[in-house]
N, C-alpha and C positions, 0 to 999 in steps of 0.2 A: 443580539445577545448570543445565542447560539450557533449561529456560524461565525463568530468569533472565537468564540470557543473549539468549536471544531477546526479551525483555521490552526490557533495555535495547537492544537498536538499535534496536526498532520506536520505545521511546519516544525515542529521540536525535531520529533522524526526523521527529517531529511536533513535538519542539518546536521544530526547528529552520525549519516551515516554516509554521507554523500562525500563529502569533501576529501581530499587526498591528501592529510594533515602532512607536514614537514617532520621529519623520522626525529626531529630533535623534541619536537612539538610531543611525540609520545613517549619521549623516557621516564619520563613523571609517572605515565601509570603504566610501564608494561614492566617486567624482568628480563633480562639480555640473551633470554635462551626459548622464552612464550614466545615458539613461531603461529601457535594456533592464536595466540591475541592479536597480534600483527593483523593475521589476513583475518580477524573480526568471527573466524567459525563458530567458537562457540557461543562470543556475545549476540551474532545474530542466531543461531539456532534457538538461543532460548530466552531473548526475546521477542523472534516472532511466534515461537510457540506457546509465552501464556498471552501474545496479544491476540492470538487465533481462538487457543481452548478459552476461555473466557468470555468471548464474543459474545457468544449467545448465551451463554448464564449470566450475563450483561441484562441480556434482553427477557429472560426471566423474572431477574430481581424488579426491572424495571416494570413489570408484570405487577408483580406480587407486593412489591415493597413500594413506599413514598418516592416518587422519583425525585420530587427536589431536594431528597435527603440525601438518597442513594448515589444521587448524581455530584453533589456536592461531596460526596467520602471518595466518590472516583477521582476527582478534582485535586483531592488532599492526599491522597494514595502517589497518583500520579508526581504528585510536588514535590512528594518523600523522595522517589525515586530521582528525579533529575536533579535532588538535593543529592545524594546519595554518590551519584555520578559527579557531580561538578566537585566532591573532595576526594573525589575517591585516589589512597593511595598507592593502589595496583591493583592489576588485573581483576582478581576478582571479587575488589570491592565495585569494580564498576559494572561487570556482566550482575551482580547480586542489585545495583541500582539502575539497572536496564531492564531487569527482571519485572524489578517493584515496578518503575514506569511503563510496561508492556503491559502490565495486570490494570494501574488505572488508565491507560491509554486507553485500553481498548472499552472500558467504561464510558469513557467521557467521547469517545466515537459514539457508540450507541445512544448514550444519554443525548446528545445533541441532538441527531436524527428525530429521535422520538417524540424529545419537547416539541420540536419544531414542528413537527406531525401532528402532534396534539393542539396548541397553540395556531396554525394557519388554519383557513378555511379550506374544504376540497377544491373550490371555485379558483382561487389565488393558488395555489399550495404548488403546484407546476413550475410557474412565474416565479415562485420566490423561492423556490429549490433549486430554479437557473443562477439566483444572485449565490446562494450557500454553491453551488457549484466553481462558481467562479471564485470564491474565496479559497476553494480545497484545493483548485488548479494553480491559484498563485500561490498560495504558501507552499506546493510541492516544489516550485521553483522559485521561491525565493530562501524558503529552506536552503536546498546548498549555497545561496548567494549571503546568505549572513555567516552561514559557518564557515563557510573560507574566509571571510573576510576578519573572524575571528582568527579562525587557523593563522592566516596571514601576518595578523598586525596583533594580536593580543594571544590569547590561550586558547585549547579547544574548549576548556572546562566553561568558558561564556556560552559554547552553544546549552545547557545545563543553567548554566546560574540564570539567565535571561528567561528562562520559562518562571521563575518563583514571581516577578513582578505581574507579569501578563496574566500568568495562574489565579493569581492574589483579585486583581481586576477583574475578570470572569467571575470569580467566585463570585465576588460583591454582588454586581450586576445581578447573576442569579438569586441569588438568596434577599433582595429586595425586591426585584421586579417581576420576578417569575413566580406564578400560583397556580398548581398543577389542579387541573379542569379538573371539577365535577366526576366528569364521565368519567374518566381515565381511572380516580379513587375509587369509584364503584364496578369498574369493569370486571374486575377477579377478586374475590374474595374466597380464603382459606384456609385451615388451620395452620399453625405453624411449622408442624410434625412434614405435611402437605408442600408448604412453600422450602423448607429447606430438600424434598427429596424432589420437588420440580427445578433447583437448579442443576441437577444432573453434573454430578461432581466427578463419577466416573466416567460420567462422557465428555469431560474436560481432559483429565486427566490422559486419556486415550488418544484426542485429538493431540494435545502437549509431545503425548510418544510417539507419536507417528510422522509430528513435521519435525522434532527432534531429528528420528531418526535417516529421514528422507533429509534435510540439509547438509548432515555432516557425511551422508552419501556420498554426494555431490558436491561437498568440500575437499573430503579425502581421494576421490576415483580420479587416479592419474598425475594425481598433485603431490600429495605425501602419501598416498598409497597406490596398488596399482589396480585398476578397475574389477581383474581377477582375484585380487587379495583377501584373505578370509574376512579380512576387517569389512570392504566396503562391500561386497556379498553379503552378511550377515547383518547389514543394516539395509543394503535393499528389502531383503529378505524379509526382517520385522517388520520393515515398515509395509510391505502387501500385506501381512498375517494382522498386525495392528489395523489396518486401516479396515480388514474386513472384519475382525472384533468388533469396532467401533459400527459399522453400519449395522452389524447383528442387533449390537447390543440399544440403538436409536431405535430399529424397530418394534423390539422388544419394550421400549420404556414409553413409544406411543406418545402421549398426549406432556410425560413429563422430562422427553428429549431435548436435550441443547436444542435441534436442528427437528421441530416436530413434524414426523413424515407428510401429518395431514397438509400443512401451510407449506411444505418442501414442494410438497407434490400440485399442488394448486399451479394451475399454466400461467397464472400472473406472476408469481414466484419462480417457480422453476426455469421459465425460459427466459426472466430476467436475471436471472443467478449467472447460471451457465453464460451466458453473455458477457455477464460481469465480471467473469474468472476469467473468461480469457481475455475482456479489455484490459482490466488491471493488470494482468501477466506482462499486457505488451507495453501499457502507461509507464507503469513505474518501472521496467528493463530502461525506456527510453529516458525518464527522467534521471534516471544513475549514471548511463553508459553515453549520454550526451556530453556532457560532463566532462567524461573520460577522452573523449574524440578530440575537443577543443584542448584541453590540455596535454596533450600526447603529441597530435598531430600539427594543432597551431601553434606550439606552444604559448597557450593562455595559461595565468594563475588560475586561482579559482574562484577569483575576483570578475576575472576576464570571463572565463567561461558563461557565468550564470549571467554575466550582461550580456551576452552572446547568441542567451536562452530566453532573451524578450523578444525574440522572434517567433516563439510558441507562447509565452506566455501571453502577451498583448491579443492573439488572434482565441487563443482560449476562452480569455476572459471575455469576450464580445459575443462566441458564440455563446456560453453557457447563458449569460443573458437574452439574449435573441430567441436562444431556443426554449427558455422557459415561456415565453409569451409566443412562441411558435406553437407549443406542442398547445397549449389550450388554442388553440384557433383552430388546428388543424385536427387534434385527437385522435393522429392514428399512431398509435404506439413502433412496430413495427418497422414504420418509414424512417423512422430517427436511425434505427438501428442498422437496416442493411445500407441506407446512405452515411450514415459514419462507419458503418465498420468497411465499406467500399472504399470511400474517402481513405480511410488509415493504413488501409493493405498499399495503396497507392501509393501513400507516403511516406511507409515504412518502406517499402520499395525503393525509394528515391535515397534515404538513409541508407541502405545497402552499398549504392555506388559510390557513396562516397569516400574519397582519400585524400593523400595527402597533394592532391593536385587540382582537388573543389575548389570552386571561385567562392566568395563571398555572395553574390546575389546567388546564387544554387543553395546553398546553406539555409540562407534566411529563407528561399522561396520552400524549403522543404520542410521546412520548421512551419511555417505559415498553416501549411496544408492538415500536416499530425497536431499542431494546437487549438486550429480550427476543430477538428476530428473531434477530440479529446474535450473540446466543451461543449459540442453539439451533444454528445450521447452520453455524457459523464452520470447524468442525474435522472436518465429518462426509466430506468428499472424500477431507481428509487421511488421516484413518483408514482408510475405504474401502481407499484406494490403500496402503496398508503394511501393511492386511490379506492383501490379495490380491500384493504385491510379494515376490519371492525374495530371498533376501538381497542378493545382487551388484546386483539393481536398486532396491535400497533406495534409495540417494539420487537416484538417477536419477527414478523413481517421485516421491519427494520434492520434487527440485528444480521438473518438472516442474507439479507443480500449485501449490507456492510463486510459478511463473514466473505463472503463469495468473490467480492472484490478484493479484501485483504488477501485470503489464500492462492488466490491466481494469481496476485504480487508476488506473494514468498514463492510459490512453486516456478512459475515460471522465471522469476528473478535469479532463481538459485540456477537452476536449469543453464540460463545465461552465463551466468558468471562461468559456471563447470565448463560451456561452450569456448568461453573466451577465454580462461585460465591454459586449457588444452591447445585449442588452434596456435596461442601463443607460445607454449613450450613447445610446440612440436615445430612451428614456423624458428625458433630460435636456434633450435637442434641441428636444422639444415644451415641456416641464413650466418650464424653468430656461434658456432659447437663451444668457443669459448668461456662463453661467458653463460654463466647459472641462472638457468630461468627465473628460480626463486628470488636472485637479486636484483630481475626485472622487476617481481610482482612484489617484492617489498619495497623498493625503491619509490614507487606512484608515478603517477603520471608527469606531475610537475616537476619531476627531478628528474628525469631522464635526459635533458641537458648537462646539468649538474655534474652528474654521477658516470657519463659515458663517456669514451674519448668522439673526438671529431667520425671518427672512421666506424664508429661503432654506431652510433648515434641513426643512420638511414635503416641499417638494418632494424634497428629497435623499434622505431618507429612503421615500420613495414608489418613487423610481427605484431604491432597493436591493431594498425588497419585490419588483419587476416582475422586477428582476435574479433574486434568491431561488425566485422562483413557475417561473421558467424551469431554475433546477437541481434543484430538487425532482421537476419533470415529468419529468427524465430520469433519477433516481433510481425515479423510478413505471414506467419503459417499462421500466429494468433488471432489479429485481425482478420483473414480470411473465415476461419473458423470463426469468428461472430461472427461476418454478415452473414454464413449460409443460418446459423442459430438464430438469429433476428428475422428468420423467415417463416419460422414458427409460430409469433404470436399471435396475436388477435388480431386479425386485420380491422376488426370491428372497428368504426370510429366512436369516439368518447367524449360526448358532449358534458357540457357543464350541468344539468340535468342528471345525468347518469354517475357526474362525479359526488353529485349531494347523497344521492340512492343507495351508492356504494360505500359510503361514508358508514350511512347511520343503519348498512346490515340492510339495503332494501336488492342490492346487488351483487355479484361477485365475478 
């Protein structure tokens, strides 16, 4: 029930942002002159900023209010939104229905965790957070394999319209089969004055301004503005002054913070957070910019590509199982972590070298390694934290390392992108003076055939390698950085004993 649910938004998501649509394919919703729609700036800025600020007022409601209610209106929210997008007839009817779908996105993330937290045993709950693992790992790459495959042969607007059936089926499922436990109805109780000032609206709205302003940063530095330009200084700038508002203002609001310092601070939290943020920084760079390599370099559609990426998917889905019945056998939190995040620096490593002179067994053998990686350690924070979570702080707990995963995507994703956008103008500058970067990076990857002559063509493709080589490296520094953070936690082992204790508040 639930990681079906969660399966389909994560894959809504990717396919709706992964794929390198055909420029014809976008005349429908853009205007002939939104260079900022093209390159997606401000549709991703603000939708990953109300899927971010919302997170954890997510995991408030989910707190305070009925979850099988609350969870069902994120469900219906979400619907609006990818209705919204799938007619939308310009630009920004569609960033307004990426907006809506970002707002219950990031609902129905939490809400699924949480159920599933509630509903599993502490005993099981490891084991079957390996199977919801392996559903999030395949729908992030089958996501862009259904959306090109839309792009390709029909509209982008199906990666949208196909979420109302799937949506519609979830809902069902839940709202018959799901009966939210006892404990969970009784865990928090409060006035209502109380439950509207614990979803900490300001400190949504804070979080919203600050990944706002830090993406179109890193949209604009070097790209359409120049790094020194009062423009993208002045959004650096907000976004360190906003971000340290916002940590003032979490501290200050104590027990009714999106992100409550007490559960922030807790070492089963914290150093699975932190972990988290930079796995996901390096996960979802590789699930975008895979992608991008196959079809630039090999030239694959983007058909081609994501069959290309069941070379990571297949080895994913094997670990994330294995390791859910590993980690209760073995219960050292810890060991998951510095052996995947060792494992991925390695393998992020091996993605670095490659070009446009990679053999096919190299390719797959390195895919193999970072899919492996990425479902050994994908789910082990999470469990951690709703091993050691009380009930009432279930979704809290929840939310909170959901948030930490998402934000290390947008941050370091964005990061990426700035990386590769640059190395690419500036490799084009020497390599091609002729030809306008910007009509590399609007052109996409699949048309670079297309759209270049014979002669022009090596160089283009050279200047994506240098592009590539530069987001790989920061997928190498991010992985690294988990495992030395994976060395922090509880070496303690965690038996199944310990997991019931911890459950019902006898442990922490």
């Amino acid at each position: 029930m639930d990681p079906a649910a969660e399966d389909f938004s994560d894959s809504s998501n990717t396919r709706a942002a992964t794929p390198e649509p055909k420029e014809s394919s976008l005349q429908e919703a853009e205007t002939s002159n939104d260079d900022e729609f093209i390159h997606g700036t401000r549709l991703a800025a603000i939708t990953v900023s109300l899927l971010l600020g919302f997170q954890s007022t997510w995991g408030k409601i989910y707190k305070y209010f009925p979850i099988k209610i609350w969870f069902l209106i994120a469900l219906f929210v979400f619907e609006i939104g990818s209705l919204i997008c799938a007619v939308a007839p310009g630009p920004t009817t569609l960033i307004v229905g990426r907006a809506v779908g970002g707002l219950g996105g990031s609902g129905v993330t939490v809400g699924a965790f949480t159920i599933f937290g509630l509903i599993a045993s502490p005993e099981t709950r490891p084991k079957l957070l390996g199977y919801m693992g392996a559903t999030y790992g395949v729908s992030g790459v089958l996501g862009p394999l259904i959306g090109g495959a839309f792009t390709d042969k029909v509209t982008w607007r199906w990666c949208f319209y196909i979420n109302l059936p799937i949506g519609g089926l979830a809902a069902v499922i839940v709202f018959f089969f799901f009966q939210t436990p006892a404990k969970a109805m009784a865990a928090a109780k409060a006035t209502l004055k109380e439950k509207l000032l614990q979803a900490d609206l300001i400190g949504a709205a804070l979080m919203m301004a600050l990944i706002v302003s830090y993406i179109l940063a890193l949209q604009y530095g070097g790209q359409t503005h120049a790094w020194n330009s009062s423009v993208v200084i002045g959004l650096l700038v907000s976004f360190v002054a906003i971000l340290a508002v916002f940590v003032a203002w979490e501290i200050y609001q104590k027990e009714r913070a999106m992100i409550v310092p007490r559960l922030f601070l807790a070492r089963y939290v914290f150093v699975g957070s932190a972990y988290m943020f930079f796995f996901g920084g390096a996960y979802f760079t590789i699930l975008y910019y895979l992608p991008i390599y196959f079809q630039s370099v090999h030239n694959s559609s983007a058909i081609g590509s994501g069959v290309k990426m069941l070379a990571l998917i297949i080895p994913l889905t094997i670990a994330a199982i294995v390791q859910g019945a590993a980690l209760i056998k073995i219960g050292i939190i810890p060991l998951f972590w510095v052996v995947g995040g060792a494992l991925g620096t390695v393998g992020c490593g091996l993605l670095y070298t490659m070009d446009d002179q990679t053999s096919t067994g190299k390719w797959i053998g390195y895919q193999i390694i970072v899919g492996f990686t990425a479902g050994w350690t994908f789910q082990v924070a999470l469990s951690n934290g709703q091993i050691h979570a009380r009930p009432e702080d279930m979704s809290q707990v929840t939310a909170i390392i959901n948030f930490s995963l998402t934000i290390g995507g947008a941050i370091l994703l964005s990061a990426s992108q700035s990386a590769f956008n640059n190395q690419l103008i500036k490799t084009l500058a020497v390599n091609l003076p002729e030809i306008d970067p910007a009509m590399v990076l609007g052109v996409g990857a699949t048309q670079i055939r297309q759209d270049f002559s014979a002669s022009q063509i090596p160089a283009v493709i050279d200047a994506y390698v240098v592009g590539l080589k530069a987001v790989f490296a920061i997928t190498v520094a991010a992985f690294g950085i988990s495992t030395v953070i994976g060395l922090f936690g509880s070496w303690k082992r965690v038996n199944p004993k310990d997991l019931q204790n911890a459950a019902t508040g006898g442990a922490a």
